[in-house]
C-alpha positions as CSV (number, residue, x, y, z in Angstrom):
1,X,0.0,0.0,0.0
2,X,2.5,2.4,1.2
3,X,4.8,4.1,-1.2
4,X,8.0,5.7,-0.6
5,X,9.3,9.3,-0.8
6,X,11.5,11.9,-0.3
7,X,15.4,12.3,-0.4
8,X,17.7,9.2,0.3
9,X,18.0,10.5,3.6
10,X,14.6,11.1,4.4
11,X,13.4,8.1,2.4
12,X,9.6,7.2,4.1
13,X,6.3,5.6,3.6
14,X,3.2,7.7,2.3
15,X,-0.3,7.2,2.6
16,X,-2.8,8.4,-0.6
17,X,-5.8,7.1,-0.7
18,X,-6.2,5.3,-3.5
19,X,-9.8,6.1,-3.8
20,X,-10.0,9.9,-3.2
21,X,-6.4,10.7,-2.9
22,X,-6.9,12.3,0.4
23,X,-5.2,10.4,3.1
24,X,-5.3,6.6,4.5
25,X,-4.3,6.2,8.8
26,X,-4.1,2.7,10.6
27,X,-7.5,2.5,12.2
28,X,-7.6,1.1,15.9
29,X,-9.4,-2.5,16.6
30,X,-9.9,-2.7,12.8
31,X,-6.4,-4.0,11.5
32,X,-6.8,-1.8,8.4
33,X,-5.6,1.4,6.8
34,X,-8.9,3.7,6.5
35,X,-9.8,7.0,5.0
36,X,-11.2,9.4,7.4
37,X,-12.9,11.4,4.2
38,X,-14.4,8.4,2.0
39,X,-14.5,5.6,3.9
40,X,-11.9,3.6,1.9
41,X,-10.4,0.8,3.8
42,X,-6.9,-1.6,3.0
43,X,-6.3,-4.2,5.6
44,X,-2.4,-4.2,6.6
45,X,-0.7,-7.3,4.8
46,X,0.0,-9.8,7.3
47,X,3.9,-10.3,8.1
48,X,6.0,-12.8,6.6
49,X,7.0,-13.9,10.0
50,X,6.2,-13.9,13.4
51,X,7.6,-11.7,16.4
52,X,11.3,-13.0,16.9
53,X,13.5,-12.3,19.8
54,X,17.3,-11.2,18.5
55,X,20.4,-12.4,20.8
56,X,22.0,-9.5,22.6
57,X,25.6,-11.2,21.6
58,X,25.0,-9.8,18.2
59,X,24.6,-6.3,19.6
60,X,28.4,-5.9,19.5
61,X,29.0,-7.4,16.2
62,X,26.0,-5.3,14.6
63,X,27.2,-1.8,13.3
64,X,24.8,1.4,14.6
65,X,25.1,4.9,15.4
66,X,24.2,5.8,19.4
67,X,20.7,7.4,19.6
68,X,22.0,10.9,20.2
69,X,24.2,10.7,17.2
70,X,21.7,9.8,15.0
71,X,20.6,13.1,13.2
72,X,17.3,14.0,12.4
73,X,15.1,12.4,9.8
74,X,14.1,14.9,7.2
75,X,10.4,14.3,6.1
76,X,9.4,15.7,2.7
77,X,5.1,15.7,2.4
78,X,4.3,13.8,-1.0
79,X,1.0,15.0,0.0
80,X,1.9,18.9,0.2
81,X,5.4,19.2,-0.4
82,X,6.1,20.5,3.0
83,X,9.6,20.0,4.4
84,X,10.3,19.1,8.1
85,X,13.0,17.6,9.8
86,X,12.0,15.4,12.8
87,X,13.8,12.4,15.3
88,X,10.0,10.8,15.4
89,X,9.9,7.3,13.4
90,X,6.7,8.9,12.0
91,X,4.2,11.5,12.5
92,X,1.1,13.5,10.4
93,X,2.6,16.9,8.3
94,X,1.9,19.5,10.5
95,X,0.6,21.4,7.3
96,X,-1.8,18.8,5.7
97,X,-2.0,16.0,8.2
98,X,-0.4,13.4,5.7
99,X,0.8,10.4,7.8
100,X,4.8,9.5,7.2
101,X,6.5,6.9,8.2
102,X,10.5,6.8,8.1
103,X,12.3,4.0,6.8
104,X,14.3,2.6,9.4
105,X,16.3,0.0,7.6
106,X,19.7,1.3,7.2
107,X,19.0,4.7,9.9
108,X,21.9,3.4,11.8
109,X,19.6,2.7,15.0
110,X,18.2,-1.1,16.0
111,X,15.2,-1.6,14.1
112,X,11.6,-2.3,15.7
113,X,10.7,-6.0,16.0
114,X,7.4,-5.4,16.9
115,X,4.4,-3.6,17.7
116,X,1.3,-3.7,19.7
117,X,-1.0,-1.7,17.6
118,X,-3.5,1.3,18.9
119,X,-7.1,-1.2,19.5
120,X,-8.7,1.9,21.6
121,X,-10.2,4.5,19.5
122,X,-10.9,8.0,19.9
123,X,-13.9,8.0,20.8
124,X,-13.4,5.1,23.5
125,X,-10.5,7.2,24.6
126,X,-12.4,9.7,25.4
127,X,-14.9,7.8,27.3
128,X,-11.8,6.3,29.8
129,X,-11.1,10.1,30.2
130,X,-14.4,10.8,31.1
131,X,-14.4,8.4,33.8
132,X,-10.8,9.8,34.9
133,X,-11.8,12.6,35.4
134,X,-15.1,12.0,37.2
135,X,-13.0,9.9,40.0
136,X,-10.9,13.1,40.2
137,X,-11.8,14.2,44.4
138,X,-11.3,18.2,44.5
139,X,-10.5,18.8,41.1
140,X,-11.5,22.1,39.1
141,X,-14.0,21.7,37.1
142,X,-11.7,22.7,33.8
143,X,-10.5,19.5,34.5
144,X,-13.5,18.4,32.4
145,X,-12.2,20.4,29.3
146,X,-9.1,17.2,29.2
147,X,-11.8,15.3,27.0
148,X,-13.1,17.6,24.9
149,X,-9.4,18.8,23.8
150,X,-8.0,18.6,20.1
151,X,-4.7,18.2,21.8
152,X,-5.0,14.5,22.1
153,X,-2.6,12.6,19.7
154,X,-1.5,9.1,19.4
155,X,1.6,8.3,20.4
156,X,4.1,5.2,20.6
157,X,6.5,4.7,22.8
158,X,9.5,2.7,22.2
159,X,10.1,0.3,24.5
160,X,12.9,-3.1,25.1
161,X,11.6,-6.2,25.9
162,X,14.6,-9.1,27.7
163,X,14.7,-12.7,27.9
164,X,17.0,-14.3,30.0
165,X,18.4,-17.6,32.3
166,X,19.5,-16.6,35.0
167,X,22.0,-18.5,37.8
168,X,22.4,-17.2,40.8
169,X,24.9,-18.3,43.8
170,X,23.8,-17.0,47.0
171,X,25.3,-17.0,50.8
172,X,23.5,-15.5,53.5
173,X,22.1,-16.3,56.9
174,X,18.7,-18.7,58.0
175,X,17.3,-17.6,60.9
176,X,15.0,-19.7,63.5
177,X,12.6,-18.2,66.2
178,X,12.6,-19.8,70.1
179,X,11.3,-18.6,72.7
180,X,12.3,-18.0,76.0
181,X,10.7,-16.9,79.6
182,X,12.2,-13.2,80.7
183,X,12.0,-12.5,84.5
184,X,11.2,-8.4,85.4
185,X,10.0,-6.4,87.9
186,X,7.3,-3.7,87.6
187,X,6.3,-1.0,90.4
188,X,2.4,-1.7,91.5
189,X,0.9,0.7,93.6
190,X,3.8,2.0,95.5
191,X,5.5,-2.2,95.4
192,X,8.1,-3.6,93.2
193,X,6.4,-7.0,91.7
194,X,8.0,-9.5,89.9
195,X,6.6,-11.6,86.9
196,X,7.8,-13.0,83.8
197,X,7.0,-12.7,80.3
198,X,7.5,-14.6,76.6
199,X,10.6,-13.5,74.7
200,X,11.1,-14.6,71.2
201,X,15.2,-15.0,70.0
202,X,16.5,-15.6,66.9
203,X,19.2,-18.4,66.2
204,X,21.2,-17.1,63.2
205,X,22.8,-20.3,60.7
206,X,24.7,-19.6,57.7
207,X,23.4,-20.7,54.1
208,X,24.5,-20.4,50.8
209,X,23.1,-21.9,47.4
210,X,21.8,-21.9,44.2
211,X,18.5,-20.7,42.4
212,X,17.4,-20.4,39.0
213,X,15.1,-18.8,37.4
214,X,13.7,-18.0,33.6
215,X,12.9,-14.5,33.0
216,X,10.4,-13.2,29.7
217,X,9.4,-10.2,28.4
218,X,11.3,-7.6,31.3
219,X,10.1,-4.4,30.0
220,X,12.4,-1.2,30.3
221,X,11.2,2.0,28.4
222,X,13.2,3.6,25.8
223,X,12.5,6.8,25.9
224,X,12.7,9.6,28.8
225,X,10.1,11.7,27.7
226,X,7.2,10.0,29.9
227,X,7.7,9.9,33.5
228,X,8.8,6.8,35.1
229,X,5.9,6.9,37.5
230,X,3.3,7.3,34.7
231,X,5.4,4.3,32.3
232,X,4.5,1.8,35.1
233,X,1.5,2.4,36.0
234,X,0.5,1.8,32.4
235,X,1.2,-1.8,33.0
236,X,0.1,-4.5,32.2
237,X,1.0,-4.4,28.7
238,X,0.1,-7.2,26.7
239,X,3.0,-8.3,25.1
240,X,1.8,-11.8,24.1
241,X,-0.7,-9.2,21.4
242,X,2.9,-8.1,19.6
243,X,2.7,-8.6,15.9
244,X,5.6,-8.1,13.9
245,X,6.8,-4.7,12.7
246,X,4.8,-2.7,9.6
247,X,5.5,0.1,8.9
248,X,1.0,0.8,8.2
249,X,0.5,0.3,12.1
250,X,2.4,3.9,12.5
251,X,-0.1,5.6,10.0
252,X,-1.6,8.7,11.2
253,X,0.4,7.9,14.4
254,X,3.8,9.7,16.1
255,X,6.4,7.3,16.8
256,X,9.7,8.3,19.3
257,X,12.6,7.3,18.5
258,X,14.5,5.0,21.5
259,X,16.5,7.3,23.8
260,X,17.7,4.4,25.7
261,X,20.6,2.2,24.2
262,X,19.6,-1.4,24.4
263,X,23.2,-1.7,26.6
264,X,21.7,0.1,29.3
265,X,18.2,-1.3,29.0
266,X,19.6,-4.3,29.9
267,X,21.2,-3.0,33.0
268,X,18.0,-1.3,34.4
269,X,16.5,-5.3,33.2
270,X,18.6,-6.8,35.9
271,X,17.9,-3.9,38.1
272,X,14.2,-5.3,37.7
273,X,15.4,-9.0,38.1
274,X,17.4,-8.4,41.3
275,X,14.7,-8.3,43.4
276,X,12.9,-11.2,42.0
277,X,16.0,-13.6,42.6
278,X,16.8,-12.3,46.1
279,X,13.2,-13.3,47.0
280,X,14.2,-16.9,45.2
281,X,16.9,-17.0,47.4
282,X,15.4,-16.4,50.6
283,X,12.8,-18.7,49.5
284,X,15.3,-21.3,49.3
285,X,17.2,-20.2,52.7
286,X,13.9,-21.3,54.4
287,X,13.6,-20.9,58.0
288,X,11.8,-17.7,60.0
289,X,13.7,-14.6,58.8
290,X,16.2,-14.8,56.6
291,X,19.6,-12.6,55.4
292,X,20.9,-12.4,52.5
293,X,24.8,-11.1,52.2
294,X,25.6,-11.5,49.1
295,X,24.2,-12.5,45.0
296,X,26.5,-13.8,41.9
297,X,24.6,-13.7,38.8
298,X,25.3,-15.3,35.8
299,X,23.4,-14.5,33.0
300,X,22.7,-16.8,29.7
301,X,20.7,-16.6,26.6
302,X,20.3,-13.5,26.9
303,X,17.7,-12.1,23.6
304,X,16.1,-8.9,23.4
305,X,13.6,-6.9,20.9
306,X,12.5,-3.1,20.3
307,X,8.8,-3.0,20.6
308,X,6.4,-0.1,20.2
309,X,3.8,0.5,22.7
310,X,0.5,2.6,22.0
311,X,-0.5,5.7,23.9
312,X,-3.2,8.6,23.7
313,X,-2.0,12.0,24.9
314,X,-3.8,14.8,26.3
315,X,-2.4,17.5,27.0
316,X,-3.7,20.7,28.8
317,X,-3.2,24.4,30.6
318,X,-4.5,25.0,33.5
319,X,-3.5,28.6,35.5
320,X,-0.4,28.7,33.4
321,X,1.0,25.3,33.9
322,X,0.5,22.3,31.1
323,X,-0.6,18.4,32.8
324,X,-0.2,15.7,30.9
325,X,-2.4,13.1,31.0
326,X,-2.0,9.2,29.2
327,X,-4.1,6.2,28.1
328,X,-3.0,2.8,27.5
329,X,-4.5,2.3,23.9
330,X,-4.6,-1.5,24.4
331,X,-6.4,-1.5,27.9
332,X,-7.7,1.9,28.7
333,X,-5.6,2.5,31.5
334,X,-5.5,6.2,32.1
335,X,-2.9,7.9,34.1
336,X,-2.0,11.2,34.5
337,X,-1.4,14.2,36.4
338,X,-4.5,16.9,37.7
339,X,-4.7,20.1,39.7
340,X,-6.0,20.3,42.7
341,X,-9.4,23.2,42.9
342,X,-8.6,25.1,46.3
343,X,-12.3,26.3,46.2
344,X,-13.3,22.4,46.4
345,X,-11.1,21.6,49.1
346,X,-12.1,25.0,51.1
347,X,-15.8,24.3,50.4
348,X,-15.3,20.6,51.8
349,X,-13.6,22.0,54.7
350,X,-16.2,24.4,55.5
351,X,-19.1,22.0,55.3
352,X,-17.1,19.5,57.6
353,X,-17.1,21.8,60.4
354,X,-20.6,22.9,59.6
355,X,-21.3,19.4,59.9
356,X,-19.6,19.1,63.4
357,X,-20.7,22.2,64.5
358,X,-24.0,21.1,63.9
359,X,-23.9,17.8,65.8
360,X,-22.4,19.8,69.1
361,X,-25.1,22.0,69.0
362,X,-27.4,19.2,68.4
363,X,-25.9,17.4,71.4
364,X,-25.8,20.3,73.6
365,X,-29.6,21.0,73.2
366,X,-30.9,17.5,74.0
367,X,-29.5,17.9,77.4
């Protein structure tokens, strides 16, 4: 469907319609390419292959540019004829709203595997927001402009997904509760009393072992431009949904590029893992309490991929400072940031000690 334009170095997919020569975009939940003016629908061509995971050996043998050195993708509009230079793997002309999608074999950066394409649509996104907001205790009521914006776009997010076996050698400490009867003395009325009471000790024994575990599909974003306390609560993601890489899926959509070098995704991976084992291990140390010194990993088929996860983005003002709001375009999940209305929270004061007030007076004229 897609054709290809532009200079060498801004080679990318366009999107005519072949019917009206408007535009096609990837429809969500309807696995086709659509016309928003005629109606004219193309279903995306199934891949040749399914989602693969790549080994992170070849990483080091694979030639590629670092993120940041990666210049800017220069879009030319076959549409309009518009110019722009972006680091987004695609986004709409800001002049005619033609959808582009870069070419990214041969941009010197890893290349997608695969992506979970947007199922929510607009209008359902806007019905998640709508229930967002109405959970929102004490918020102005602009907040209620968030779902009626124009500033909503769809978004994805780059993203690394690791595989891995992992070995772990452990030495640490089991410890076993007993209890034991403590004598004291306590001062009753003026006397000194004796009495005893139930102590519970600890015998500590060292341990040291061996766990293993399996890990699949540790997520780490690749891109710094969405908080880290927003990114997880967007989880679950579900990753078992990925199909491989098209280029159509991106229609109509903006795509970052990764930020994050698949290197040090895999260190924040076994930043993620860490905790995991060393609950394995105390698992395995048994006893009442346990401590753990020390962990030796050893890591082994280690594979990874670059998938792209779907987001909708609102994005508004409110007394002179912008909130951000997301939703998961697989599940709905809406997360965001809010104001807080101080005429709410005053008002709620207020009718609490009304409410009190009202109740002591109450009680003091029944008596």
């Amino acid at each position: 469907m897609a054709s290809v334009t532009g200079e060498p170095a801004g080679t990318h997919h366009a999107y005519p319609c072949s019917a009206c020569g408007a535009r096609v975009e990837f429809a969500p939940g309807a696995g086709a390419l659509t016309c928003p003016y005629c109606g004219h629908a193309e279903e995306v061509a199934a891949a040749d292959r399914e989602v693969r995971e790549h080994a992170f050996a070849t990483l080091a043998a694979t030639p590629r540019e670092s993120a940041a050195e990666v210049s800017a993708h220069v879009y030319r509009c076959g549409k309009c004829g518009a110019t722009t230079e972006s680091d987004h793997l695609s986004q709409v002309c800001g002049f005619c709203g033609a959808p582009m999608v870069a070419e990214v074999e041969g941009s010197g950066l890893v290349e997608p595997e695969a992506v979970l394409p947007f199922s929510v649509t607009r209008e359902a996104m806007r019905g998640h927001l709508r229930e967002w907001v109405a959970s929102r205790w004490f918020a102005p009521s602009a907040l209620k402009k968030v779902t009626e914006t124009e500033q909503v776009h769809g978004v994805y997010l780059p993203s690394w997904t690791y595989d891995a076996r992992t070995t772990s050698d452990y030495d640490g400490q089991r410890g076993e509760h007993y209890w034991v009867t403590e004598t004291y003395t306590e001062t009753v009325d003026g006397k000194s009393v004796t009495r005893t009471r139930q102590v519970q000790k600890t015998n500590w024994y060292p341990a040291s072992g061996t766990v293993a575990r399996a890990f699949d599909d540790v997520h780490v974003a690749g891109t710094h431009r969405v908080l880290p306390k927003h990114a997880e609560k967007l989880e679950p993601w579900p990753f078992e949904e990925a199909v491989r890489y098209r280029p159509d899926y991106l229609a109509g959509y903006e795509t970052l590029r990764y930020e994050v070098e698949p290197e040090a995704g895999l260190e924040a991976a076994k930043a993620v893992m860490a905790p995991v084992i060393e609950s394995d291990c105390r698992q395995d140390i048994g006893g009442d309490v346990q401590r753990v010194h020390s962990v030796a990993t050893r890591y082994d088929d280690v594979t990874f991929k670059l998938l792209l996860l779907p987001v909708w983005i609102a994005a508004y003002l409110y007394h002179g400072t912008t909130y951000q709001v997301l939703v998961n375009a697989r599940t709905g999940e809406v997360v965001g940031e809010r104001p807080w209305s101080a005429w709410k929270i005053a008002g709620a004061v207020l009718a609490g000690l009304a409410l009190v007030g009202g109740i002591v007076a109450a009680v003091l004229l029944s008596r």
